[in-house]
C-alpha positions as a Python dict, from the first residue, in 0.01 Angstrom:
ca = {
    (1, 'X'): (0, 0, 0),
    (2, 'X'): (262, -157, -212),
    (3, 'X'): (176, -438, -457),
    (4, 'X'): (336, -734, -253),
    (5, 'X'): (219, -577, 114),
    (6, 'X'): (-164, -627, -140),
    (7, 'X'): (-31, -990, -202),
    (8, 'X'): (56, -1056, 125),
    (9, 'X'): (-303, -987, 271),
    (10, 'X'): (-466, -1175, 3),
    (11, 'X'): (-280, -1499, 105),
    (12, 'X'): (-333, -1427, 440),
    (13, 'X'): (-753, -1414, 389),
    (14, 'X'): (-711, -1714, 170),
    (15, 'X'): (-552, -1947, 365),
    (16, 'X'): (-774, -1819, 725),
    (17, 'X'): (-1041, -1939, 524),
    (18, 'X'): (-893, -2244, 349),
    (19, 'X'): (-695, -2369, 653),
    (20, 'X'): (-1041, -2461, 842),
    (21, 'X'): (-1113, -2707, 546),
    (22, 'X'): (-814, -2943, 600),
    (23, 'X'): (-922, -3253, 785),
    (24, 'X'): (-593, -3379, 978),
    (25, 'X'): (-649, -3429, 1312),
    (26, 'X'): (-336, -3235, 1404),
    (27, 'X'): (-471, -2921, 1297),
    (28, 'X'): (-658, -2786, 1578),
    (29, 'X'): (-983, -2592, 1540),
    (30, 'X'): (-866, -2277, 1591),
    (31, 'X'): (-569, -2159, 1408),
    (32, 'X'): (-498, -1783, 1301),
    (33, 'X'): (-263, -1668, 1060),
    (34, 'X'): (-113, -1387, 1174),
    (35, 'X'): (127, -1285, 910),
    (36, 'X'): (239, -1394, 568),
    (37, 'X'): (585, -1258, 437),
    (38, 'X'): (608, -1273, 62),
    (39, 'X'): (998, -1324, -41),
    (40, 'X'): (1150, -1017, -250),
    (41, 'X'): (1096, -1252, -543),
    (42, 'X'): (756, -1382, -474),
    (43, 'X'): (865, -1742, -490),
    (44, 'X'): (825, -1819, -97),
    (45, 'X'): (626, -1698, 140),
    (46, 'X'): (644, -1752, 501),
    (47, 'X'): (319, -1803, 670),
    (48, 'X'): (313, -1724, 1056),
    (49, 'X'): (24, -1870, 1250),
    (50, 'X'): (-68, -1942, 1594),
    (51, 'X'): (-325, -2157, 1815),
    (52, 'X'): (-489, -2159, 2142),
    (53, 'X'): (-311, -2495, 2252),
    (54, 'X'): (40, -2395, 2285),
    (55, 'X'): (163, -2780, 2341),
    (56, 'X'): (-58, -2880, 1966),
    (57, 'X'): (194, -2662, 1819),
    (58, 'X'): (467, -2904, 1682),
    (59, 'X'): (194, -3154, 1536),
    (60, 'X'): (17, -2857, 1364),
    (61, 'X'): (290, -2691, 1200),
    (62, 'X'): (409, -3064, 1063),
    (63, 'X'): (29, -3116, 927),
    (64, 'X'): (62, -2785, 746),
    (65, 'X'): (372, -2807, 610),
    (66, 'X'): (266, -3114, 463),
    (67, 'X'): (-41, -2997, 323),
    (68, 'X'): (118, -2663, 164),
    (69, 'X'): (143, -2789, -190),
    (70, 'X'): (-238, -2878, -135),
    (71, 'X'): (-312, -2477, -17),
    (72, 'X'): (-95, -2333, -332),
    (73, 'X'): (-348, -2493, -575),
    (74, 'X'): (-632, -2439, -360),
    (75, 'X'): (-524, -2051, -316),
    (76, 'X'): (-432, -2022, -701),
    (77, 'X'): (-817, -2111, -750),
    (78, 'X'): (-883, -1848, -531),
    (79, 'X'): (-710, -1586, -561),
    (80, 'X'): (-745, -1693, -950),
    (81, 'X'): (-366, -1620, -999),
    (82, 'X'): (-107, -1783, -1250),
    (83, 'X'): (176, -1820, -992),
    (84, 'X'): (148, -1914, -628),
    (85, 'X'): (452, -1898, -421),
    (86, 'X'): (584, -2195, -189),
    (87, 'X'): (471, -2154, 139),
    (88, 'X'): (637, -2274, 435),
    (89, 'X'): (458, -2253, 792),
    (90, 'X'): (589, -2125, 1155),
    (91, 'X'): (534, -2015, 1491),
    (92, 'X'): (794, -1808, 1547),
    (93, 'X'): (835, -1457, 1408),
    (94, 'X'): (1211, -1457, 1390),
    (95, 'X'): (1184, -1744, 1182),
    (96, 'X'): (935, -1557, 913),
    (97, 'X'): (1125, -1209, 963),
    (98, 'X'): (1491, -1383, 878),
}
């Protein structure tokens, strides 16, 4: 397992469990990340998550969006690392793929 494929897996643990702790109401109780693409540089990543309520999904990915600067510190104190990338959240997997 490469270095960034390691990378990618920790962010995607950190923010299942981090994700849960935000307290907009558009974020609906269940959400799942199911992938996080780290950019060749590590400066991005692309964060693709889904939820049971299909029709919750516009609201949700503007609540996260707007709380990703909040989630880079918060992961940097986990993951106790010196740089965080900018995240950016979607639905779709073309979008995190491209």
């Amino acid at each position: 397992m490469s270095k960034s494929e390691r990378l990618e897996l920790s962010f995607s643990r950190a923010l299942s469990d981090l994700i849960p702790t935000l307290k907009d109401p558009r974020i609906p109780l269940v959400v799942t990340v199911e992938r996080v693409h780290l950019s060749k540089d590590g400066k991005t990543a692309k964060v693709l998550v889904s939820t049971l309520e299909p029709q919750d999904e516009e609201d949700m990915l503007a609540a996260l969006n707007r709380s990703a600067g909040y989630l880079q510190r918060q992961i940097s104190e986990y993951l106790q690392t010196r740089f965080t990338p900018k995240l950016s959240f979607h639905t779709d997997i073309f979008e995190v793929l491209s």
